[in-house]
C-alpha positions in Angstrom: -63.9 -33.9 -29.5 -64.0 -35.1 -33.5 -67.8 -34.5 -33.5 -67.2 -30.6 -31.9 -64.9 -29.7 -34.6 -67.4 -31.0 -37.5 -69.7 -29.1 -35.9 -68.0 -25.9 -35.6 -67.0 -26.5 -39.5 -70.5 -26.9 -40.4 -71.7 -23.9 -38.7 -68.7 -21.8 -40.1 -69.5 -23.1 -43.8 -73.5 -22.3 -43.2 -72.9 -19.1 -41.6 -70.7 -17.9 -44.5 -72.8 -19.4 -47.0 -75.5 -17.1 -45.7 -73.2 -14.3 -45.8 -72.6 -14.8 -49.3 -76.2 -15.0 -50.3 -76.9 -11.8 -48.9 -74.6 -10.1 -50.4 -75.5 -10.8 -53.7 -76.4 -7.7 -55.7 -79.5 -7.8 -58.4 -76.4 -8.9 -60.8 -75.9 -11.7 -59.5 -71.9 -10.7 -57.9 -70.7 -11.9 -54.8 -67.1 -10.2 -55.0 -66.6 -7.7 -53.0 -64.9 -4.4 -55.0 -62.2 -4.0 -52.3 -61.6 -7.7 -52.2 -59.0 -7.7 -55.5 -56.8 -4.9 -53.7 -57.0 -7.1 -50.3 -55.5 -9.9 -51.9 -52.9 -8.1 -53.8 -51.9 -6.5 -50.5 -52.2 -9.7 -48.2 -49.5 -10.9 -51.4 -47.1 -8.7 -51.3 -47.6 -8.4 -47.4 -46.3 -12.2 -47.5 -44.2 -11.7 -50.2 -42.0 -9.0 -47.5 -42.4 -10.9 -44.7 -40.8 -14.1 -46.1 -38.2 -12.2 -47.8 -37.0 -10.6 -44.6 -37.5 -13.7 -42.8 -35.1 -15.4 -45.7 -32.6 -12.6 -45.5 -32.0 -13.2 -41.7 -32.7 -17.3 -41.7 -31.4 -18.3 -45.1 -29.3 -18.0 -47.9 -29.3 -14.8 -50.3 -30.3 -16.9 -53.2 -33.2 -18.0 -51.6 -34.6 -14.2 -50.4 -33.5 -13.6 -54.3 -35.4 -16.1 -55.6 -38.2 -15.5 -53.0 -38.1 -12.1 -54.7 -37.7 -13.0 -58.2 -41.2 -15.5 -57.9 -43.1 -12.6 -56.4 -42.6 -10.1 -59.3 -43.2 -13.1 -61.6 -46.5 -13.8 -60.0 -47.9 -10.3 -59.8 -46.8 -9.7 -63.7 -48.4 -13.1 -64.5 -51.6 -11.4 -61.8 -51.7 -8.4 -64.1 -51.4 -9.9 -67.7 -53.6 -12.6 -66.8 -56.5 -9.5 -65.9 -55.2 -7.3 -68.6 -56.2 -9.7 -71.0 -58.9 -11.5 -69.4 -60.6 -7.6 -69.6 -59.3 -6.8 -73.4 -61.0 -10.3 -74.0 -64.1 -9.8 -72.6 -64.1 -6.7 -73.9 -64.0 -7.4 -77.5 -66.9 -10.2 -77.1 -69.2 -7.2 -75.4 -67.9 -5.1 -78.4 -68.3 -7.4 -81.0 -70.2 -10.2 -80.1 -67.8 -12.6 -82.1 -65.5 -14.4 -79.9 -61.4 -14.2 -80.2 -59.8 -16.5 -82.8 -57.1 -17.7 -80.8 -58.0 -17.2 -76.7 -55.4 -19.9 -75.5 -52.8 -17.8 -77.4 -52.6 -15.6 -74.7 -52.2 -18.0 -72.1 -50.0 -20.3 -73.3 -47.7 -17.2 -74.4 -47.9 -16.4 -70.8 -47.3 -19.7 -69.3 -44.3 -20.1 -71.7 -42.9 -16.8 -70.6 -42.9 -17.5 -67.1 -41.5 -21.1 -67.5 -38.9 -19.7 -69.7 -38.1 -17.3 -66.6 -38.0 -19.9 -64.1 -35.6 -22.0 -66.8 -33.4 -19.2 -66.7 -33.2 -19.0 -63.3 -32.4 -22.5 -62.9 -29.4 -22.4 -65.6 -27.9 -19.3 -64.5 -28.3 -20.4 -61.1 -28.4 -16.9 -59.4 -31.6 -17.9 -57.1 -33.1 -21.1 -55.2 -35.6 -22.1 -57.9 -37.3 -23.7 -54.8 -37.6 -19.9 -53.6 -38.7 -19.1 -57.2 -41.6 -21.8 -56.6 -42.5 -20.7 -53.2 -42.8 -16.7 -54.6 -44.8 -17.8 -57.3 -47.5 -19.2 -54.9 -47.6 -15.8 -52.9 -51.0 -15.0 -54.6 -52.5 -18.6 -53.7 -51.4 -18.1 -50.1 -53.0 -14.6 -49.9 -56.1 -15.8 -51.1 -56.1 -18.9 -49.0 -55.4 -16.3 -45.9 -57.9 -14.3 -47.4 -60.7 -16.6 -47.0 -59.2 -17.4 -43.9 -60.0 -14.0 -42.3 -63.0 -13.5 -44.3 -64.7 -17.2 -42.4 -63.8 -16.0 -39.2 -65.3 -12.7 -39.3 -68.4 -13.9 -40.9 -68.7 -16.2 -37.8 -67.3 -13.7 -35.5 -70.1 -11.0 -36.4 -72.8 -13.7 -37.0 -72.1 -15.0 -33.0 -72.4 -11.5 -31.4 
């Protein structure tokens, strides 16, 4: 029974291996264009789902700070590719890199902590909650490449 299930591993991980090879264009990219919207939507999809879920099964502080983590993580999504693309953008400009690049970052990582540290003080949400909306974007790519394994191996069997 062990030895069936390392084999269907290994042929899921070779089959979408192969997948990803062909799908490389001349530049070299294996992301997919719709693939960034997918994951923003499987996100928020969660994101709704476990905020009803915590409005019916839990506490209101907890569907709060469900709610509160979410809109933290997609303004950390968005300012992390905001300046990710005004970064690379000025090296393909210029050709000089920035002179501070961790600015950005720890500005952002200090903003978000500084949010959760409210949070925590004021009390007004679980800052479990907070924790478990902040990893809505990890989740969604985790399901992501969930769905995207199984229908590689799914169209590579038929």
């Amino acid at each position: 029974m062990r030895l069936d299930f390392f084999v269907f591993a290994y042929k899921i991980i070779r089959l979408s291996c192969k997948k990803i090879i062909i799908q490389m264009n001349s530049n070299g990219e294996t992301v997919d264009a719709n693939s960034n919207r997918q994951v923003l939507q499987k996100a928020l999809c969660l994101l709704g789902i476990s905020i009803l879920a915590s409005l019916l099964l839990a506490e209101f502080k907890f569907a709060l700070g469900l709610l509160i983590g979410g809109i933290l993580t997609l303004a950390n999504y968005f300012w992390l590719k905001r300046s990710l693309a005004k970064m690379f953008e000025s090296i393909a400009s210029t050709g000089q890199k920035p002179l501070f690049p961790a600015a950005s970052y720890a500005l952002r990582y200090f903003a978000l902590g500084s949010a959760i540290y409210l949070v925590y003080k004021t009390d007004i949400a679980s800052v479990t909650a907070v924790l478990f909306g902040l990893c809505s974007i990890a989740a969604a790519v985790f399901l992501e490449g969930i769905f995207l394994t199984f229908r590689t191996f799914v169209e590579e069997v038929k």
